[in-house]
mmCIF file of the N, C-alpha and C atoms, coordinates in Angstrom:
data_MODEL
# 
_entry.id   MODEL 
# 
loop_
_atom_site.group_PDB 
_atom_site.id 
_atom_site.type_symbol 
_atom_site.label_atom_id 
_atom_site.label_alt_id 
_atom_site.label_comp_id 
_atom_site.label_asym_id 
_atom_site.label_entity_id 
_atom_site.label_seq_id 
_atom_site.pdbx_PDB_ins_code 
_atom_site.Cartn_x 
_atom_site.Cartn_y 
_atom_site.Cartn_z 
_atom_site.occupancy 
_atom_site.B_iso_or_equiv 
_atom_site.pdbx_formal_charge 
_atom_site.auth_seq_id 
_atom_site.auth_comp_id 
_atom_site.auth_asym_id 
_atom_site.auth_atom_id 
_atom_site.pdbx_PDB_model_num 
ATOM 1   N N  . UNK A 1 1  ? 0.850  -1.169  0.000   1.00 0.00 ? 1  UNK A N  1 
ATOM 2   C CA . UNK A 1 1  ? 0.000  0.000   0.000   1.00 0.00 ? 1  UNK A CA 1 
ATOM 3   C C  . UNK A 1 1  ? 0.901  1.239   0.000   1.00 0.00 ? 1  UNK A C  1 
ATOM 4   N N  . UNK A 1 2  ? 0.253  2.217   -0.740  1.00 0.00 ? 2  UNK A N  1 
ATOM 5   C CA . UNK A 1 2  ? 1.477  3.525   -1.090  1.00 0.00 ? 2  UNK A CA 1 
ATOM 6   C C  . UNK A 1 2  ? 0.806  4.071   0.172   1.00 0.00 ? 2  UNK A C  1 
ATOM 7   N N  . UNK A 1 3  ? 1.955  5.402   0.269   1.00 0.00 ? 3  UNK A N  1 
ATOM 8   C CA . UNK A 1 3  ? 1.462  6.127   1.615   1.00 0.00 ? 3  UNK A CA 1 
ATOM 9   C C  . UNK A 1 3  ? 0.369  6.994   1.496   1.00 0.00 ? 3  UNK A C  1 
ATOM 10  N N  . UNK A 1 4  ? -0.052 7.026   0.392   1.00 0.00 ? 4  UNK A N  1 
ATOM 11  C CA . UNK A 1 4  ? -1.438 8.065   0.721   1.00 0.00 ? 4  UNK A CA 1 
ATOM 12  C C  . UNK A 1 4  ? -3.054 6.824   0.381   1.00 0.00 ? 4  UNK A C  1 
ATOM 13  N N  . UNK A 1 5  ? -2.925 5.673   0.984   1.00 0.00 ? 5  UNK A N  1 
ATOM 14  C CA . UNK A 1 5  ? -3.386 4.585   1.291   1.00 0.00 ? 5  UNK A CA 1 
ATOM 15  C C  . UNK A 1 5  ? -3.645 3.659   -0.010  1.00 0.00 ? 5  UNK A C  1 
ATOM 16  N N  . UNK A 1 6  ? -3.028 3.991   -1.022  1.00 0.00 ? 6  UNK A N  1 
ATOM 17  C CA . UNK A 1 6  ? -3.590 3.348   -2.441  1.00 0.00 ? 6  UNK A CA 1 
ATOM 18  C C  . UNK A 1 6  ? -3.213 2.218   -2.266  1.00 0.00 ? 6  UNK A C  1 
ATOM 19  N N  . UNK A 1 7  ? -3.325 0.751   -2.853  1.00 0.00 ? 7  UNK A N  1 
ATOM 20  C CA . UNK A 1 7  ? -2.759 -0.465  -3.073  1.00 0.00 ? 7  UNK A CA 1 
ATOM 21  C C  . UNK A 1 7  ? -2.541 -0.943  -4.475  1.00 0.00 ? 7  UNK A C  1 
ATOM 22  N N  . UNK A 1 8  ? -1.546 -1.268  -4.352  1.00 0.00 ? 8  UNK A N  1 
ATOM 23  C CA . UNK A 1 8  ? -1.053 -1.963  -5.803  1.00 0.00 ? 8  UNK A CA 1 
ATOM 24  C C  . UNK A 1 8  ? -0.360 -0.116  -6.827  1.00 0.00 ? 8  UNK A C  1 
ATOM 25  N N  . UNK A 1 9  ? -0.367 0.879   -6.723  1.00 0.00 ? 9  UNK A N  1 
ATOM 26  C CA . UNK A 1 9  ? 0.666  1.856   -6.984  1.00 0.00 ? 9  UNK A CA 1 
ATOM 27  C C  . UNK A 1 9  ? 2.385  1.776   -6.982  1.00 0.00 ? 9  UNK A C  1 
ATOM 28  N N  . UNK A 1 10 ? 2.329  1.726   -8.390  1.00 0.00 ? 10 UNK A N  1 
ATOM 29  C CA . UNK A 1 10 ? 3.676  1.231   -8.663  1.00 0.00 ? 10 UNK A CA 1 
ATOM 30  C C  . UNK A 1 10 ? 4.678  2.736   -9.256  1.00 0.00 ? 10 UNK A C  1 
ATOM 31  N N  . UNK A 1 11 ? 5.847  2.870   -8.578  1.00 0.00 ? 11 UNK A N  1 
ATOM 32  C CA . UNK A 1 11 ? 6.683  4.043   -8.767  1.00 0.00 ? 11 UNK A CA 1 
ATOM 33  C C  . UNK A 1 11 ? 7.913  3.892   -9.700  1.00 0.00 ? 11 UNK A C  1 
ATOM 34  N N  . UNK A 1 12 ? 8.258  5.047   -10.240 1.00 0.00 ? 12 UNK A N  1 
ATOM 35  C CA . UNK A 1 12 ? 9.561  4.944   -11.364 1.00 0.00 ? 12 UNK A CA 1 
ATOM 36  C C  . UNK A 1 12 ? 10.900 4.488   -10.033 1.00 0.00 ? 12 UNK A C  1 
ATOM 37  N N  . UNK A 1 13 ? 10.922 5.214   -9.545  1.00 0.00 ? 13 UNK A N  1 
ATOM 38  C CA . UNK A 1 13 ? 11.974 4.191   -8.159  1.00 0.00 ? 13 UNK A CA 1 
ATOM 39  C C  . UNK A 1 13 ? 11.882 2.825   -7.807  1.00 0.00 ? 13 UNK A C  1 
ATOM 40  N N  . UNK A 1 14 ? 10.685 2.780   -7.337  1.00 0.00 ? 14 UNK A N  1 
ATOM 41  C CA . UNK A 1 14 ? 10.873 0.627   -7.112  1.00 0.00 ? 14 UNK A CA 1 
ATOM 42  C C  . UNK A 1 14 ? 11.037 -0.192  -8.775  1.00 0.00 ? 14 UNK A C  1 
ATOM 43  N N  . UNK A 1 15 ? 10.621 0.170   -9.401  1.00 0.00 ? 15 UNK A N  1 
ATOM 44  C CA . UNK A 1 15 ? 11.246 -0.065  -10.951 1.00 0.00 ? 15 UNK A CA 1 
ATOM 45  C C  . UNK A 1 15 ? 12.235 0.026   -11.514 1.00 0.00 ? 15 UNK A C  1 
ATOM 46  N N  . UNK A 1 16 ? 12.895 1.071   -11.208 1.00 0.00 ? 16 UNK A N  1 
ATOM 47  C CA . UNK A 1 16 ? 14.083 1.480   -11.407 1.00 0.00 ? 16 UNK A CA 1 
ATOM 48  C C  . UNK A 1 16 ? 15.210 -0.269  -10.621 1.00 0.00 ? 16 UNK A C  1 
ATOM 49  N N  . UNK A 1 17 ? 14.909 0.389   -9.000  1.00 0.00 ? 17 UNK A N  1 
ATOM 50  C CA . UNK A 1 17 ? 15.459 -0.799  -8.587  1.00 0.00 ? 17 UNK A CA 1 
ATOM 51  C C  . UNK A 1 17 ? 15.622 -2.494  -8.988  1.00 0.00 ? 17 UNK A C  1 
ATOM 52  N N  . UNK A 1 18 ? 13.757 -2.884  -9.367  1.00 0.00 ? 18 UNK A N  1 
ATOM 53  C CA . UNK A 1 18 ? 13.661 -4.326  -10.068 1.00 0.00 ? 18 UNK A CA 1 
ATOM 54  C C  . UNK A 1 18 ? 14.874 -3.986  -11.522 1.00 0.00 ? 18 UNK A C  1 
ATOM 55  N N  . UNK A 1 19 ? 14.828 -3.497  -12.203 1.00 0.00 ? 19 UNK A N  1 
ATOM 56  C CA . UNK A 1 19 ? 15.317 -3.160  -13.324 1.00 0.00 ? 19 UNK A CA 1 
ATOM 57  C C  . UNK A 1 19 ? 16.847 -3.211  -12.957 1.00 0.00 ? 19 UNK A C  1 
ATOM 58  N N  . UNK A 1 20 ? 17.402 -2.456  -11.945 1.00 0.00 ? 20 UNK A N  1 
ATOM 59  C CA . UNK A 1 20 ? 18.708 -2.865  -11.992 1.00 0.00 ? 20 UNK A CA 1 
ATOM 60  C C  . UNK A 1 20 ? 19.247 -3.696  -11.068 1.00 0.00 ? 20 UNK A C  1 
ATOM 61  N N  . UNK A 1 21 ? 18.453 -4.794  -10.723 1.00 0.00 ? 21 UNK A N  1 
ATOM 62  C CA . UNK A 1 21 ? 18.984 -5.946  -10.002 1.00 0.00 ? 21 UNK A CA 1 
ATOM 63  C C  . UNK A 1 21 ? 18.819 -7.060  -11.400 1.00 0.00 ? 21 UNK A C  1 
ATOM 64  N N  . UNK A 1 22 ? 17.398 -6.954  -12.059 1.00 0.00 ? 22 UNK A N  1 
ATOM 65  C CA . UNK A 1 22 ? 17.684 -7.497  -12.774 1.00 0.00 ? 22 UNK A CA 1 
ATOM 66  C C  . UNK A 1 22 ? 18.961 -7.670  -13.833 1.00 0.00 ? 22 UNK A C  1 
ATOM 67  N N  . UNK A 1 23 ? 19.433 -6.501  -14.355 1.00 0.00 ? 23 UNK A N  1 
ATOM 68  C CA . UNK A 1 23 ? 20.623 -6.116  -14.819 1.00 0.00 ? 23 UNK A CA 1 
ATOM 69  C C  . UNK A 1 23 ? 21.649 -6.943  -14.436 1.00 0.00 ? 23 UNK A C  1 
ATOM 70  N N  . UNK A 1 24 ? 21.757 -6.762  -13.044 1.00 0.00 ? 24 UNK A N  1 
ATOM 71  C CA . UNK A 1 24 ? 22.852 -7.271  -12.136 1.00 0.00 ? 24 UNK A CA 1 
ATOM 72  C C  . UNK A 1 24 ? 23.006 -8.468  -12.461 1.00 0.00 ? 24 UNK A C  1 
ATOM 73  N N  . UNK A 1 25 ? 21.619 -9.480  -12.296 1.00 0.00 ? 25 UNK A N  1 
ATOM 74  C CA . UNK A 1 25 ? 21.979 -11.022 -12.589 1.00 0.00 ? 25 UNK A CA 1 
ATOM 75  C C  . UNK A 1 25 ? 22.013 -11.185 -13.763 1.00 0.00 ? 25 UNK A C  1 
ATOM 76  N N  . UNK A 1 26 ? 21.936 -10.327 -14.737 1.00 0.00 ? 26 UNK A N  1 
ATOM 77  C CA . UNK A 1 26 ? 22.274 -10.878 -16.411 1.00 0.00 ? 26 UNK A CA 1 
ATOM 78  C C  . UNK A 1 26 ? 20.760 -11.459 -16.850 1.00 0.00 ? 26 UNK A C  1 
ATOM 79  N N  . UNK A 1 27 ? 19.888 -10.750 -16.638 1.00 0.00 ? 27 UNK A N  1 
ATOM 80  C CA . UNK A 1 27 ? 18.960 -11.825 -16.528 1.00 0.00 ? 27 UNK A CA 1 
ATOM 81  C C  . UNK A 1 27 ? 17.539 -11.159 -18.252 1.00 0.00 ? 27 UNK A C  1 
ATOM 82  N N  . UNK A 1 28 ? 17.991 -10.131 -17.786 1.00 0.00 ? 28 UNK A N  1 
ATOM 83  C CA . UNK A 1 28 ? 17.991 -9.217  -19.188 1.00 0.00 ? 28 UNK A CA 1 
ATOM 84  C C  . UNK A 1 28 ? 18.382 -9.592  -21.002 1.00 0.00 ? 28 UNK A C  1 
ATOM 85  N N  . UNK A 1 29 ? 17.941 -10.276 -21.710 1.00 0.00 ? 29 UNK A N  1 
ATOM 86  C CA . UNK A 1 29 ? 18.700 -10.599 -23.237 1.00 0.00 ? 29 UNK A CA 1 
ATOM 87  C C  . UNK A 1 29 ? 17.853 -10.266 -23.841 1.00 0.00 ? 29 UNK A C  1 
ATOM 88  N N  . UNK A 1 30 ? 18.573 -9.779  -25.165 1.00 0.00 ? 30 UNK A N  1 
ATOM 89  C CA . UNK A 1 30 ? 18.421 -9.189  -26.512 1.00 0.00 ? 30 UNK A CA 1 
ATOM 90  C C  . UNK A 1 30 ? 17.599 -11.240 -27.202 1.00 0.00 ? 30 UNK A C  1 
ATOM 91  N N  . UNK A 1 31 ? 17.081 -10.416 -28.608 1.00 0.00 ? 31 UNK A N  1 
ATOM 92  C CA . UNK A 1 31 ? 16.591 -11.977 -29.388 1.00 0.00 ? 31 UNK A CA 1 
ATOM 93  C C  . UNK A 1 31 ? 17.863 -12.455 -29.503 1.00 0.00 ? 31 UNK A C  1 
ATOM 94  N N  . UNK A 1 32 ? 19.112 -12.156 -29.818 1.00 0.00 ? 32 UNK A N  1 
ATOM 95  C CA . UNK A 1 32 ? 20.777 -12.672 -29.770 1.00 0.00 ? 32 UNK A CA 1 
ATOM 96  C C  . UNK A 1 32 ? 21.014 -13.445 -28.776 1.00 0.00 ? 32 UNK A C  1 
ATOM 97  N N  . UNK A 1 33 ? 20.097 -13.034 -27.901 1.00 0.00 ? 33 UNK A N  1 
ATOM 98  C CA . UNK A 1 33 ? 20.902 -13.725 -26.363 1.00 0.00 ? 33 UNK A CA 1 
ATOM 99  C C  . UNK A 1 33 ? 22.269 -13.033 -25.339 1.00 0.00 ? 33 UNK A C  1 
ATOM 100 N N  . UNK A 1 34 ? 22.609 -11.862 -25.664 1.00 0.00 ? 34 UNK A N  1 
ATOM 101 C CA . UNK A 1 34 ? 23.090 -10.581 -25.090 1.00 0.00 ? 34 UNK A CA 1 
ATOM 102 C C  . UNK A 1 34 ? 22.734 -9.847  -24.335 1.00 0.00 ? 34 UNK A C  1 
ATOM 103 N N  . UNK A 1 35 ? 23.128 -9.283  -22.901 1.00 0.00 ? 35 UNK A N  1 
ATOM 104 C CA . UNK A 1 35 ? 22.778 -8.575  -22.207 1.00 0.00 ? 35 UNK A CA 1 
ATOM 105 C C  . UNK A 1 35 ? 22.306 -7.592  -22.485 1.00 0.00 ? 35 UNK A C  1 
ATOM 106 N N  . UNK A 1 36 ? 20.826 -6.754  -22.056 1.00 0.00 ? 36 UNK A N  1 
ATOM 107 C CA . UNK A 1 36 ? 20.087 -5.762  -22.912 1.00 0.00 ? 36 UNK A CA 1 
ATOM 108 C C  . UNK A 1 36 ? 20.973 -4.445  -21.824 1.00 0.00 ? 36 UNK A C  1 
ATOM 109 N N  . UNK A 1 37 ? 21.473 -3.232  -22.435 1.00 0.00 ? 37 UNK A N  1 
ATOM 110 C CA . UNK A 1 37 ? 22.108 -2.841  -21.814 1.00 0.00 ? 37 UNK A CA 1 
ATOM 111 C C  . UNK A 1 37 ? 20.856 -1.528  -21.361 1.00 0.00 ? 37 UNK A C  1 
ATOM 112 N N  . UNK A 1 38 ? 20.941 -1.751  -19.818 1.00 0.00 ? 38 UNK A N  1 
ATOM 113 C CA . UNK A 1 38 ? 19.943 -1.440  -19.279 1.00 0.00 ? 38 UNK A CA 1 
ATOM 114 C C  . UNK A 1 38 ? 19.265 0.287   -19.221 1.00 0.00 ? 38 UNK A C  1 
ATOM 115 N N  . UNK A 1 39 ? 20.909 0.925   -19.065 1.00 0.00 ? 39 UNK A N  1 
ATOM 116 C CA . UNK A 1 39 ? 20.476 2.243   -19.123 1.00 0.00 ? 39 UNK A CA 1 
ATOM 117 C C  . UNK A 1 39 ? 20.056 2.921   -20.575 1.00 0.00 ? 39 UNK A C  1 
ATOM 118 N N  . UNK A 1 40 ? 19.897 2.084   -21.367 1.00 0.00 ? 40 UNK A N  1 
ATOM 119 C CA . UNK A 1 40 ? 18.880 2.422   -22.675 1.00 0.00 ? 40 UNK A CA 1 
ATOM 120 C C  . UNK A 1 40 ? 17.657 2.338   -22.131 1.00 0.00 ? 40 UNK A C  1 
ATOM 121 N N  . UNK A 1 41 ? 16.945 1.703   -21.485 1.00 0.00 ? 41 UNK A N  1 
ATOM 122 C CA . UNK A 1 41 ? 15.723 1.585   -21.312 1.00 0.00 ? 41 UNK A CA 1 
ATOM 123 C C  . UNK A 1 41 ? 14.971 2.687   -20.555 1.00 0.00 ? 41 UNK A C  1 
ATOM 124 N N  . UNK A 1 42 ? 13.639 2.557   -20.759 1.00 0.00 ? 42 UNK A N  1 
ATOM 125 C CA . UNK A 1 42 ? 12.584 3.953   -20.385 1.00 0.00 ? 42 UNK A CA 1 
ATOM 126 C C  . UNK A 1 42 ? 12.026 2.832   -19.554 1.00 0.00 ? 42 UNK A C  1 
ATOM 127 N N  . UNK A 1 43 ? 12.049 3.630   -18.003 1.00 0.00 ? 43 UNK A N  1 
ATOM 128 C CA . UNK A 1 43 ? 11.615 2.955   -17.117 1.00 0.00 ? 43 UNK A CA 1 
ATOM 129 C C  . UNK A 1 43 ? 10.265 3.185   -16.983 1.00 0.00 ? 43 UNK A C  1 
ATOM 130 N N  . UNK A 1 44 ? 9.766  4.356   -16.978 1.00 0.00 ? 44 UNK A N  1 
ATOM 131 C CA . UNK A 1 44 ? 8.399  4.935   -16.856 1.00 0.00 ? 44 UNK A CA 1 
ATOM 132 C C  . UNK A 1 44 ? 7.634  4.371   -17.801 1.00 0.00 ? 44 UNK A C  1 
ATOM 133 N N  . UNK A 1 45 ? 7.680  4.042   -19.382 1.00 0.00 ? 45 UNK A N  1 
ATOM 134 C CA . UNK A 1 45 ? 7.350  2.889   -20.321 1.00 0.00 ? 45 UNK A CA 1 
ATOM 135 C C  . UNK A 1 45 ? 6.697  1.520   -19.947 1.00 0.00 ? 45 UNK A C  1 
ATOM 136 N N  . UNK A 1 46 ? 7.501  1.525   -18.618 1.00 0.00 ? 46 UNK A N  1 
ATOM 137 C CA . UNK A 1 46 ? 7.474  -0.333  -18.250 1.00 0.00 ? 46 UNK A CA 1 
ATOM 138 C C  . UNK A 1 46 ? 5.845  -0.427  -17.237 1.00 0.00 ? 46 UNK A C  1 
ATOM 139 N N  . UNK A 1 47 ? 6.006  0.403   -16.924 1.00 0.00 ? 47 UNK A N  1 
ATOM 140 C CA . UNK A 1 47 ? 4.091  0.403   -16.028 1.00 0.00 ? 47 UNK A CA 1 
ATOM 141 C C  . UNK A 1 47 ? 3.401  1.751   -15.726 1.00 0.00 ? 47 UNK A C  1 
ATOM 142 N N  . UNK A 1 48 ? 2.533  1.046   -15.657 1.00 0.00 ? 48 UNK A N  1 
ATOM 143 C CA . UNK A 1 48 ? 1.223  2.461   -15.307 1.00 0.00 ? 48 UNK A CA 1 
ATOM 144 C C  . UNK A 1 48 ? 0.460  2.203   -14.264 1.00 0.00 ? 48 UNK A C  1 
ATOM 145 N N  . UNK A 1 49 ? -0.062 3.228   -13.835 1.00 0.00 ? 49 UNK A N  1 
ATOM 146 C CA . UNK A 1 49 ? -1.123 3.523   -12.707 1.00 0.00 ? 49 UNK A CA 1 
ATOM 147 C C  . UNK A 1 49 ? -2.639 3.792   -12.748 1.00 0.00 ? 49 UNK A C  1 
ATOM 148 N N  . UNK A 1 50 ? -2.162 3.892   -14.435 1.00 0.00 ? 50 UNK A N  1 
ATOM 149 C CA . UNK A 1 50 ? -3.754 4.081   -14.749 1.00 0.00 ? 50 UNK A CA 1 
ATOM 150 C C  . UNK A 1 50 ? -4.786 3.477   -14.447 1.00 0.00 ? 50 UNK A C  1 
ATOM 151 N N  . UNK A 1 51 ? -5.430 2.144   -13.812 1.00 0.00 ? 51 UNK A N  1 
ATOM 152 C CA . UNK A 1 51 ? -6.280 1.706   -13.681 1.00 0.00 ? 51 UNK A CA 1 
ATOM 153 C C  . UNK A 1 51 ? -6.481 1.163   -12.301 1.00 0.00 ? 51 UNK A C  1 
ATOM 154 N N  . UNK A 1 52 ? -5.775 2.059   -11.284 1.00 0.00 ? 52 UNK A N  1 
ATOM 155 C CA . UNK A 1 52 ? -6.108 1.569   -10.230 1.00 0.00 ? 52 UNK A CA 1 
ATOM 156 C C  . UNK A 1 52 ? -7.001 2.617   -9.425  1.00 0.00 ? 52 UNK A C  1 
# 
């Protein structure tokens, strides 16, 4: 639950974080099979809030 009591509100920070742990374990690949190099990516892209 976010602090102004919402549930399930997802932030560019805790994303950020999943995103670069994922990184960390390599866990990230291109169709090649290559590490997707992470700081290309648009984090804000990856989820929304819209429907809660």
């Amino acid at each position: 639950m976010s602090r102004d009591g919402h549930w399930g509100v997802m932030t560019t920070a805790r994303w950020q974080a999943f995103l670069d742990w994922i990184c960390e374990q390599h866990l990230l690949k291109d169709s090649l099979g290559q590490d997707v190099v992470c700081d290309s990516l648009d984090v804000s892209a990856m989820f929304t809030n819209q429907f809660l």
